[in-house]
C-alpha positions as a Markdown table, in Angstrom:
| # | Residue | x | y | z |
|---|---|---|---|---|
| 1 | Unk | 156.4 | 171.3 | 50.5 |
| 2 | Unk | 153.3 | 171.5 | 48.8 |
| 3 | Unk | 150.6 | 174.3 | 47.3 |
| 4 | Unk | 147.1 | 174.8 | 46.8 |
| 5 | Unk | 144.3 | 177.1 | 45.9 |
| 6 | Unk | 140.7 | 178.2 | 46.9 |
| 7 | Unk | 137.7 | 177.9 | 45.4 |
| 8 | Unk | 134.6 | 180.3 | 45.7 |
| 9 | Unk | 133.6 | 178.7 | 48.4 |
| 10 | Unk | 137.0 | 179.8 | 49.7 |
| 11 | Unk | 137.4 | 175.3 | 50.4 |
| 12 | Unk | 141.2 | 174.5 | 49.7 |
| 13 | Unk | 142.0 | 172.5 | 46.6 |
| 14 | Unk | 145.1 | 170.8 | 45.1 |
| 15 | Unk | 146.3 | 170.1 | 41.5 |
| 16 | Unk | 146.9 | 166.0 | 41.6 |
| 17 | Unk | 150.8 | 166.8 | 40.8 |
| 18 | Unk | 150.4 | 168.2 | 44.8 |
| 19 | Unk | 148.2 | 164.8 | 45.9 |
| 20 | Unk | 151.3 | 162.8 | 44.6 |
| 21 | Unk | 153.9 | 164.8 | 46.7 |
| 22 | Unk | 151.3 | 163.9 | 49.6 |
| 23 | Unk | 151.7 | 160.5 | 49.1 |
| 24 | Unk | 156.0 | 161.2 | 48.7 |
| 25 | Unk | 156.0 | 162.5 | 52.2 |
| 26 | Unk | 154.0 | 160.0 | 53.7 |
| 27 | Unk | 155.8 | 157.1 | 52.0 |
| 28 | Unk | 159.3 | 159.1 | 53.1 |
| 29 | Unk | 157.8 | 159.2 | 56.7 |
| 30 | Unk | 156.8 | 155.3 | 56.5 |
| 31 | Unk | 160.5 | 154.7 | 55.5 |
| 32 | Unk | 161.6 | 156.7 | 58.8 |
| 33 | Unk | 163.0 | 159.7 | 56.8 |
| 34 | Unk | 162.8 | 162.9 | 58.7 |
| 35 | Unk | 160.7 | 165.6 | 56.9 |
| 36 | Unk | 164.0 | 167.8 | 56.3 |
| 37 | Unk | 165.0 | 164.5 | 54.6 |
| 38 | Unk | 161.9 | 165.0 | 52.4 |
| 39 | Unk | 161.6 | 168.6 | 52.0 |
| 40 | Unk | 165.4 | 168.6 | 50.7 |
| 41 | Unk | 164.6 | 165.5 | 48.5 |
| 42 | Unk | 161.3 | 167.3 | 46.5 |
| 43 | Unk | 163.3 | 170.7 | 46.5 |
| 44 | Unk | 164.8 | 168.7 | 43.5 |
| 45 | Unk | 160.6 | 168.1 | 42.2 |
| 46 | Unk | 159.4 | 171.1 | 39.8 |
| 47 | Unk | 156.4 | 172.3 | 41.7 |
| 48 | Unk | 154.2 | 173.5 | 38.4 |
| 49 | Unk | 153.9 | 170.1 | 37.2 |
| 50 | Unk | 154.2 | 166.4 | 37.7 |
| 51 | Unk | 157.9 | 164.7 | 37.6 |
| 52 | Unk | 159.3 | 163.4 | 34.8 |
| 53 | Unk | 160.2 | 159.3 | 35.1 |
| 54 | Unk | 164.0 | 160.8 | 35.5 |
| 55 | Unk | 163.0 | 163.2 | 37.8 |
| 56 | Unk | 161.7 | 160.6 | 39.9 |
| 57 | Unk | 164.2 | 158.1 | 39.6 |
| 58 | Unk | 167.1 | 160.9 | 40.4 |
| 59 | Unk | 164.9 | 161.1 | 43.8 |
| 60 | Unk | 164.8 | 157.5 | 44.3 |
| 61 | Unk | 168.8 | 157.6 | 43.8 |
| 62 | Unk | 169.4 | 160.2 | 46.7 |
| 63 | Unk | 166.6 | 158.1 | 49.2 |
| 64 | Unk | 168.2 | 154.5 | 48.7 |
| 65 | Unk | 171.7 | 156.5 | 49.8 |
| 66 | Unk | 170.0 | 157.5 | 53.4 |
| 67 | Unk | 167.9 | 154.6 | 53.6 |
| 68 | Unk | 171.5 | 152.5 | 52.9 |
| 69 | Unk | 172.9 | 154.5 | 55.6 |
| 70 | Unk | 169.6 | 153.8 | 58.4 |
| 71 | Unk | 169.5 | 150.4 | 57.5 |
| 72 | Unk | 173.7 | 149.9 | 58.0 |
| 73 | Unk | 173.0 | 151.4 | 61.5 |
| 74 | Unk | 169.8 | 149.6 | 62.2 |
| 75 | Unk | 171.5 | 146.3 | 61.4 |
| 76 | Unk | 175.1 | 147.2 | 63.4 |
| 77 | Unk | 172.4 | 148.2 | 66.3 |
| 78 | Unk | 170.9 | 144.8 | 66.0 |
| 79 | Unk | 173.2 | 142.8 | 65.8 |
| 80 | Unk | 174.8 | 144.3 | 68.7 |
| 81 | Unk | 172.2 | 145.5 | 71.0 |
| 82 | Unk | 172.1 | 142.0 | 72.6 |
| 83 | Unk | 175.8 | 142.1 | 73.3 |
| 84 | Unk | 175.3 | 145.3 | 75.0 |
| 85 | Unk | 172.2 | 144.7 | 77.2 |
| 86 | Unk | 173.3 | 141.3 | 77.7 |
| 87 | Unk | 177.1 | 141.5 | 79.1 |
| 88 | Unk | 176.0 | 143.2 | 82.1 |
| 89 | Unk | 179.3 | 145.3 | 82.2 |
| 90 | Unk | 177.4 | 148.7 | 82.5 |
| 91 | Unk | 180.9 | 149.5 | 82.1 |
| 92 | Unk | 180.6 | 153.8 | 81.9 |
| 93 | Unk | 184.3 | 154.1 | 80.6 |
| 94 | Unk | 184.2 | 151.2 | 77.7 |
| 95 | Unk | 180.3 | 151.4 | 76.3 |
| 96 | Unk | 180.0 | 152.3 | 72.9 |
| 97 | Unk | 176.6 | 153.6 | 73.5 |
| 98 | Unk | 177.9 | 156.0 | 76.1 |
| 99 | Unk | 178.5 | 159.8 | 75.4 |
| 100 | Unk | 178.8 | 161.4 | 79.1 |
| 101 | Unk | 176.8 | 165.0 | 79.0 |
| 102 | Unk | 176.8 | 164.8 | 75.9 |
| 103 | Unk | 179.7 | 166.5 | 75.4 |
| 104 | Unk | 180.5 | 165.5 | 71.7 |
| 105 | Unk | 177.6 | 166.9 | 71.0 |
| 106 | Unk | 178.9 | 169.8 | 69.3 |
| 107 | Unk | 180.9 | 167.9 | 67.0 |
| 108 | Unk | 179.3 | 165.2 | 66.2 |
| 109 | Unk | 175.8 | 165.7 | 66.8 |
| 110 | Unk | 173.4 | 164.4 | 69.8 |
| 111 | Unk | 172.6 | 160.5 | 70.8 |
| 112 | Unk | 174.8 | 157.9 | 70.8 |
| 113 | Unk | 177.6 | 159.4 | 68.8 |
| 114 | Unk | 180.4 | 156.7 | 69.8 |
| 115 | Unk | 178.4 | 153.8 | 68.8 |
| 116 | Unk | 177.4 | 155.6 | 65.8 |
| 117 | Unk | 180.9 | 156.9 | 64.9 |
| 118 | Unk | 182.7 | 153.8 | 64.2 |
């Protein structure tokens, strides 16, 4: 995600263009953005040179979409998180955190795909 050079004293060096994608990942990892997230976000970034202000705002388009999406699910898990820990049904055919084994793992991807899914 990001380059540098050596100096005679062979001490690595970056261009500042390079200290401001620094700061892009950190900031993306702050927002809870994972660094494939990132690393597919700045593959958009011209590496020789600092972004343009369009450049940059085209990024900031594609981030606010994800960051939409995590904070939809963050609320929904909020909002219903109580409901969940607090009926006491621990109810293994009707939870909609529940995904037995797994198993719909290998279509819809690990963790608590039927709560996620609806």
């Amino acid at each position: 995600m990001i380059t540098s050079w050596r100096n005679q004293g062979n001490q690595r060096r970056y261009d500042s263009s390079v200290l401001r994608r620094v700061a892009v990942i950190k900031t993306g990892q702050q927002l809870g953005l994972s660094l494939e997230e990132i690393k597919h976000a700045l593959s958009s970034l011209p590496l020789n040179r600092a972004p343009s202000q369009e450049e940059w705002e085209q990024m900031g388009k594609n981030w606010k979409e994800i960051l939409d999406q995590k904070i939809w699910l963050m609320t929904k898990l909020r909002d219903e998180l109580g409901e969940c820990i607090g009926c006491g049904c621990l109810s293994m055919s009707r939870c909609r955190l529940r995904n037995p084994q797994d198993t719909l793992a290998d279509t819809l991807g690990n963790g608590a795909t039927l709560w996620k899914s609806e």
